[in-house]
C-alpha positions in Angstrom: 48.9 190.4 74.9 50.7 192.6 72.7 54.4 191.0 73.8 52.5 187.5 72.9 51.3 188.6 69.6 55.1 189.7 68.6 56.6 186.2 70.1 53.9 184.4 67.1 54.7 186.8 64.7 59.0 186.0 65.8 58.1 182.3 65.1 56.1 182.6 62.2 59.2 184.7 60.7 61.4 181.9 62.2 59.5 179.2 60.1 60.6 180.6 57.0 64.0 179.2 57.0 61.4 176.2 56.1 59.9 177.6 53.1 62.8 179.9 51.6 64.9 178.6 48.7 67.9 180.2 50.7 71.7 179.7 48.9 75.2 180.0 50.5 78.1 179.2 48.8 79.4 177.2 50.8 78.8 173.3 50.3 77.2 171.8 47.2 74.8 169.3 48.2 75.2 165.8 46.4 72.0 165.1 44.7 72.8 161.1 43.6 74.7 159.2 46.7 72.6 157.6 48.8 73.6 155.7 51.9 72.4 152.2 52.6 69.3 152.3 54.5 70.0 150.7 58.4 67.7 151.8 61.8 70.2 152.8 64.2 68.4 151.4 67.0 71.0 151.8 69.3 70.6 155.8 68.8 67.0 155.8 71.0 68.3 156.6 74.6 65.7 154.4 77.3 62.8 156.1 78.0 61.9 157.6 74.7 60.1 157.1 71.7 60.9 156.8 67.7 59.3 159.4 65.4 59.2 158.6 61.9 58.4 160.4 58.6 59.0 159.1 55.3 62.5 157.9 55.0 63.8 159.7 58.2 63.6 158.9 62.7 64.0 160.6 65.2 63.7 160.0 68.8 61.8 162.1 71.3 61.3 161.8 75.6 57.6 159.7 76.0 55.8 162.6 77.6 56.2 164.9 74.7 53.3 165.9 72.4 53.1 165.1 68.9 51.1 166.4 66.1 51.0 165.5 62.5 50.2 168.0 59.8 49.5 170.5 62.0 51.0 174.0 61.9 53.5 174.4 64.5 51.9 176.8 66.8 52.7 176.1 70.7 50.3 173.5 72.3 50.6 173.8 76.1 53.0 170.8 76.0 55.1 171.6 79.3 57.9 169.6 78.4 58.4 169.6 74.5 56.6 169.7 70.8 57.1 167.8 67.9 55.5 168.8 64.6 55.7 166.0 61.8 55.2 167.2 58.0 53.9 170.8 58.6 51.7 172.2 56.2 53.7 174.5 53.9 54.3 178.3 54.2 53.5 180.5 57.2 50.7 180.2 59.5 49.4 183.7 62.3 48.9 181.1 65.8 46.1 182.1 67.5 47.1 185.2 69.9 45.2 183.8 73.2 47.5 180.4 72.3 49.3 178.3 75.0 53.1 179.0 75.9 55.7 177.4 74.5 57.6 174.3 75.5 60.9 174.2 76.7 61.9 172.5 73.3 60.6 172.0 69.8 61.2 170.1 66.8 59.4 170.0 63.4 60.7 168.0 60.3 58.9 167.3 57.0 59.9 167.4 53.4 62.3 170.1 52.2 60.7 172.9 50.3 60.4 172.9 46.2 62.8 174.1 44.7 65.7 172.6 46.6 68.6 174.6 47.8 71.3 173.1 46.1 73.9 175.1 48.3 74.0 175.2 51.8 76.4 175.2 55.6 79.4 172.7 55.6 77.5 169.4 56.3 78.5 167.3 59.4 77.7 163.5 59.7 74.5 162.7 62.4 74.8 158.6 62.7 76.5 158.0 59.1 74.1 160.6 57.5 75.0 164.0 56.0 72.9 166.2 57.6 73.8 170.2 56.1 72.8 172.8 58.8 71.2 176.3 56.8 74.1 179.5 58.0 71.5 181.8 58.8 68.0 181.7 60.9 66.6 182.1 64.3 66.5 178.4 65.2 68.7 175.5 64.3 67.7 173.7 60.8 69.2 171.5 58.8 68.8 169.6 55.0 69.0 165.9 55.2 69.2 165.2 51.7 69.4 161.5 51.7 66.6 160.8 54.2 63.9 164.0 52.2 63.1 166.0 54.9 64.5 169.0 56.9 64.5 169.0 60.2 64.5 172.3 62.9 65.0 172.2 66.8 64.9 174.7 69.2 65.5 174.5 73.0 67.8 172.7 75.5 66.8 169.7 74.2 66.9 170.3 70.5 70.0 168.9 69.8 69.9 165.6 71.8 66.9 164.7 69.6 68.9 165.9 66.5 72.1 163.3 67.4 69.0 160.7 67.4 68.3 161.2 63.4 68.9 157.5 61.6 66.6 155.9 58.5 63.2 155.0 59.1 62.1 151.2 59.2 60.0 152.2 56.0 63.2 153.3 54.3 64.2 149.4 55.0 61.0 147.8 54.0 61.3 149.4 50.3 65.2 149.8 49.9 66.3 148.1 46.3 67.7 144.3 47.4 67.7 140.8 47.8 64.1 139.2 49.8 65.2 138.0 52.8 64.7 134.7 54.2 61.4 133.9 55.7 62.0 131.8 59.2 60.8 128.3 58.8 59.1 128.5 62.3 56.9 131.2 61.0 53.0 130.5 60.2 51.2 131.2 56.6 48.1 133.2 56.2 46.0 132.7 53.1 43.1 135.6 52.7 41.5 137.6 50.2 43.8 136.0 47.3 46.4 136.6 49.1 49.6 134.4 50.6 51.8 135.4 53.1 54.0 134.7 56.3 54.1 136.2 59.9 55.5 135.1 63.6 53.6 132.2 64.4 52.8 133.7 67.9 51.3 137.0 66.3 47.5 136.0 67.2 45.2 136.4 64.0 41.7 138.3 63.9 39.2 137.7 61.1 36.3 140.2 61.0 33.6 141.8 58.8 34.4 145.1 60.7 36.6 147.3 58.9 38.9 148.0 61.6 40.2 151.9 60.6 44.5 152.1 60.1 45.7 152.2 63.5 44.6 152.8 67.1 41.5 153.9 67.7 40.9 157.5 69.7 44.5 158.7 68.3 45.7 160.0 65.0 45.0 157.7 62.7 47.5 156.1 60.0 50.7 156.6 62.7 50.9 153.4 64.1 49.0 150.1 65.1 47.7 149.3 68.7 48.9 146.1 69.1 51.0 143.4 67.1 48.1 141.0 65.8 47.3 140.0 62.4 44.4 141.3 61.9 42.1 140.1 58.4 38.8 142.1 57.6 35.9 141.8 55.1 34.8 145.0 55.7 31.4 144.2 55.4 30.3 147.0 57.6 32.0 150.2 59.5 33.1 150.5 62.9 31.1 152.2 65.2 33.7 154.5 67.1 33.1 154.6 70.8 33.6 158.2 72.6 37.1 158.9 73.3 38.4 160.5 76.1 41.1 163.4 76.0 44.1 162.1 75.9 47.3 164.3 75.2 48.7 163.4 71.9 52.4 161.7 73.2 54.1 159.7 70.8 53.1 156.1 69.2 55.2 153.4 70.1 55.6 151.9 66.4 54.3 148.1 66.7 54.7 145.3 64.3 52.0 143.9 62.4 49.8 143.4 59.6 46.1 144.2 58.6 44.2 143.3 55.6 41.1 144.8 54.1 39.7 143.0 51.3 36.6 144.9 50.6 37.6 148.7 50.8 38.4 150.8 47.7 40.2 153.1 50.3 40.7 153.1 53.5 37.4 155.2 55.1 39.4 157.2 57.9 43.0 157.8 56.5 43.2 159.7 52.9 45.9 157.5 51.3 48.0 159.0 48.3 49.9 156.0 46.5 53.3 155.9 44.3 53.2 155.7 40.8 56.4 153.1 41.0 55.0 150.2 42.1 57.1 146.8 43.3 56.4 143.5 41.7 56.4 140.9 44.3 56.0 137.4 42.9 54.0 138.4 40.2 51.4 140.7 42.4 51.4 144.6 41.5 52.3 146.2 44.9 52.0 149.8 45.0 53.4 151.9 48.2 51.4 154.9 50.6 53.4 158.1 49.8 51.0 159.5 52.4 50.6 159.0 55.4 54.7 158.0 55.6 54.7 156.9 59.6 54.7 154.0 61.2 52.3 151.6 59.2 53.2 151.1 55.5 50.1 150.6 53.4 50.5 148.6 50.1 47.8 148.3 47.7 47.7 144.9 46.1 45.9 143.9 42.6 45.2 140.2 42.9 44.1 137.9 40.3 40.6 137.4 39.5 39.7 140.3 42.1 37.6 143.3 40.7 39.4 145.9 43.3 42.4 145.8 44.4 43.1 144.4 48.5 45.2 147.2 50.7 47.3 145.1 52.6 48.9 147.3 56.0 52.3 146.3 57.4 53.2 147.5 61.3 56.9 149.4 60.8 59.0 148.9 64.3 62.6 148.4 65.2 65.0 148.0 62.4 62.7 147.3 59.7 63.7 143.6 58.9 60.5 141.6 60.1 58.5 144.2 57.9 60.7 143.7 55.0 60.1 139.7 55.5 56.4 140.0 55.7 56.5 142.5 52.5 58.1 139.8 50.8 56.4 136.9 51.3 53.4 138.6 49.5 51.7 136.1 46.6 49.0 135.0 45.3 47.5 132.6 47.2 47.8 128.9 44.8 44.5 127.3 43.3 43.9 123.9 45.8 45.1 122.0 42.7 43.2 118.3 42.6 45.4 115.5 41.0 43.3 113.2 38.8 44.0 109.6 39.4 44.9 107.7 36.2 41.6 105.7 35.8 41.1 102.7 32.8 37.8 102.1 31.1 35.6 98.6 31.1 33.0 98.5 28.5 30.9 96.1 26.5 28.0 94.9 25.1 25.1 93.6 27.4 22.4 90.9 26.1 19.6 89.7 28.3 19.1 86.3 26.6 20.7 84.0 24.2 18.4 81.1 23.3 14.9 80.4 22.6 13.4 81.1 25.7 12.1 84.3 24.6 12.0 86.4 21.1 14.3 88.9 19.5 11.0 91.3 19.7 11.3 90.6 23.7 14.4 90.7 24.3 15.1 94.3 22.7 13.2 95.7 25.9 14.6 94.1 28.6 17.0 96.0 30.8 20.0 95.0 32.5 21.7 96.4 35.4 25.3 96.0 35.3 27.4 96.6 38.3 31.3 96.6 38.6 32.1 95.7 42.8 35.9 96.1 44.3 35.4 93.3 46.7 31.9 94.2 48.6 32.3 97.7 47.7 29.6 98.5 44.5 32.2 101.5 42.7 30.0 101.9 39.2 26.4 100.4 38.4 24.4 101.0 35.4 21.2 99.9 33.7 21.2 99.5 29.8 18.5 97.8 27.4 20.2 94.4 25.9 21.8 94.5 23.1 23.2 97.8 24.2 26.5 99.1 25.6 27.3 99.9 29.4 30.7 101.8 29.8 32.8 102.5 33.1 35.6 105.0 34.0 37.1 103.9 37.0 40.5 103.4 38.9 43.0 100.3 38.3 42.5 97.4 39.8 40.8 94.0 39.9 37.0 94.1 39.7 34.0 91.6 39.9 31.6 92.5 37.2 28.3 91.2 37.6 25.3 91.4 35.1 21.4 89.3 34.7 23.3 86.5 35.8 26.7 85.1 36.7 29.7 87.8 37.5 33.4 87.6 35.9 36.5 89.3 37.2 38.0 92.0 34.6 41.7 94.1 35.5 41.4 97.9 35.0 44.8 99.3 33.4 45.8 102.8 33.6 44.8 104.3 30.1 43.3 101.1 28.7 40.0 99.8 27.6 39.1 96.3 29.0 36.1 94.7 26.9 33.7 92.6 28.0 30.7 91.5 26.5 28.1 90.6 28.7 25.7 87.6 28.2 23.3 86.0 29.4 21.9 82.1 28.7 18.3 81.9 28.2 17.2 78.4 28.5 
C-alpha cells in the first residue's frame, strides 16, 4: 500500500513538467510561423484510431482507453491510457487505484505563461515539436498545433511519430471556400442553406438529439454520418447504458442542426469571440469542447436566437470545410408578378325610353371579362357606374346586360370600354 502511495505521489510530481513555466537556454521557440494546416492521414498505422484536441491528432491502438478532462490517474486500462485536456495543476489519485498501463499519453493546452525557451526542437510530420530537457517522462511543446503533449511507456513514442493537424485545424484555417460537388444535395432548415453528400440520409425530429453518441462522452464525435435536423421541441429520454470501456471514437462525418436550443442541454459549449462571416451569416466557433464535432453557432435573419449548427470532423478535414462553407441564409421563395393591363369603363343598364333616369340609377349590372370559356374577372356595379379589371395580356370577351365585345389587354396599359346597353 505504502509502495502504491509513493508510485502516485512519483506521477503526480512527474505531471508537473505540465504545469511548470520551466526555461533552458537552449532553443527559442518561434511565436509567429505557423505551418499550413494538412491531416496527415497517412500517419494512422491500420488498426488504430485518431485522437484529436483543438488544433492537434494523434493516433492511438483501438483497444486503448480514453478520457477527456479527466486527471490522469491510472484506470485499469491493460493495454494503454490517453488523457485529452487534463484539468490543470496536480491531482493525489486515489491510493486503492488501478495499476498502470503499459503506456500513457496525455496532451492538452500548454500551461500560462508560455516557456518561451526550451530542448532543440526536432520535426514530427512537418511540425516542430520542442521536447522539455528535464523530467521523468517524455514531453514536448508543439507550438504551432497549442498543446503539449507527454508519453510514457514502450509505446509512447510510436503514438508521438503519429502527431499531424487536426481536421478542425482545416475546417477554420484562413483561405479560399472550396468548391462544392455539383452531385451533392441542398438542405434548407431553420433559415438556413447548405450542401452535403447526396447519399448522407437526412433525419428531421422534434427530439433534440444531444452532440454525439449516446452512452459515451458526449461532444467527442458523432455515431453515425447522417444529417440530422431537430426542432428540439422536447428532450431525449436517455435509455440505461451499459458499461462500456471508454476506447476511442472513430471521428465520423456529418452534420446536426438544432434550431430551438439556446445551448446545447448535455455539452457546456464555450464559443470564440472571433467569429467567421460566411455569406453574410455571423458564424461563431466552439473553443470547447475542441474534438471531433465542430459546433458553430449561427445568427440567422429574422430569428430571435441564434441556430447551433454541428459539423462531424473526420479524415483530412476537406468535406467539413465544404459543408462549413456552403452555410447561407436560406433565399425568400421570391414570386414574379406577371405584367398584367387594366380594362375599365363605364356601365349603363339602359339607353332609351323604356324605363326612367330615376329607374335606371338602381339597376345593377354584372360584368364579366371570359378568356375563351374560362370566366377570369366578374363584377357587379350599379349603371352609370364604373367596373375596373386587373388582369394578364391577352384577348378577352367582355360581356355585360346584353351583347359581349372583344377588348386586347396590353402589358401596363388601360383599355376603355364603356358598356351599354339598348333599352327599347
Amino acid at each position: 500500500m505504502k509502495l502504491r502511495a509513493l508510485a502516485m505521489v512519483v506521477i503526480a510530481v512527474a505531471l508537473s513538467v505540465f504545469t511548470s513555466s520551466q526555461t533552458f537556454a537552449t532553443t527559442t521557440v518561434p511565436t509567429t510561423a505557423k505551418a499550413l494546416s494538412v491531416v496527415d492521414v497517412a500517419t494512422t498505422p491500420a488498426g488504430w484510431v485518431p485522437v484529436a484536441f483543438g488544433d492537434a491528432q494523434v493516433s492511438v491502438p483501438a483497444a486503448w482507453w480514453v478520457l477527456y478532462d479527466s486527471p490522469p490517474c491510472p484506470t485499469g486500462s491493460p493495454t494503454g491510457d490517453v488523457f485529452v485536456n487534463p484539468p490543470p495543476g496536480l491531482f493525489a489519485c486515489p491510493l486503492e487505484t488501478a495499476p498502470a498501463p503499459s503506456t500513457t499519453v496525455s496532451f492538452g493546452p500548454p500551461p500560462s505563461p508560455l516557456s518561451t525557451v526550451l530542448g532543440h526542437p526536432e520535426v514530427i510530420n512537418g511540425i516542430l515539436v520542442y521536447p522539455y530537457p528535464t523530467g521523468p517522462r517524455s514531453s514536448y511543446l508543439v507550438p504551432s498545433l497549442g498543446v503539449e503533449i507527454a508519453v510514457d511507456g514502450p509505446l509512447g513514442q510510436r503514438v508521438l511519430r503519429t502527431l499531424t493537424w487536426s481536421p478542425r485545424s482545416v475546417v477554420l484555417a484562413p483561405g479560399s471556400s472550396p468548391a462544392i460537388p455539383s452531385s451533392w444535395q441542398q438542405v434548407t432548415f431553420a433559415g438556413l442553406r447548405f450542401s452535403a453528400p447526396t447519399n448522407w440520409p437526412i433525419t428531421r425530429t422534434q427530439v433534440t438529439p444531444g452532440l454525439g453518441a449516446i452512452c459515451k462522452t458526449l461532444g467527442v464525435a458523432f455515431a453515425s454520418t447522417t444529417v440530422t435536423l431537430s426542432t428540439d421541441v422536447r428532450p431525449m429520454l436517455l435509455p440505461p447504458c451499459a458499461y462500456f470501456p471508454p476506447t476511442p471514437q472513430q471521428p465520423e462525418n456529418g452534420v446536426q442542426v438544432d434550431s430551438g436550443l439556446r445551448t446545447e442541454p448535455m455539452v457546456t459549449l464555450s464559443f470564440s469571440a472571433h467569429c467567421l462571416v460566411l455569406h453574410g451569416l455571423t458564424a461563431c466557433p466552439a473553443t470547447s469542447p475542441a474534438y471531433s464535432i465542430l459546433v458553430v453557432r449561427v445568427n440567422v435573419p429574422g430569428r430571435d436566437k441564434p441556430v447551433f449548427f454541428s459539423i462531424g470532423l473526420a479524415g483530412n478535414g476537406m468535406v467539413a470545410r465544404a459543408i462549413l462553407y456552403s452555410l447561407r441564409a436560406a433565399s425568400p421563395t421570391r414570386t414574379i408578378p406577371k405584367p398584367t393591363g387594366i380594362v375599365t369603363g363605364v356601365v349603363q343598364a339602359c339607353v332609351g325610353v323604356a324605363v326612367t333616369a330615376g329607374e335606371i340609377r338602381h339597376v345593377k349590372v354584372k360584368v364579366s371579362l371570359y378568356s375563351g370559356s374560362k370566366r377570369v374577372a366578374s363584377e357587379t356595379v350599379r349603371s352609370g357606374a364604373k367596373y375596373r379589371f386587373s388582369v394578364s395580356p391577352e384577348t378577352y370577351r367582355l360581356t355585360g346586360w346584353w351583347g359581349s365585345k372583344d377588348v386586347t389587354v396590353r402589358a401596363g396599359r388601360t383599355v376603355t370600354d364603356n358598356f351599354w346597353n339598348l333599352c327599347v
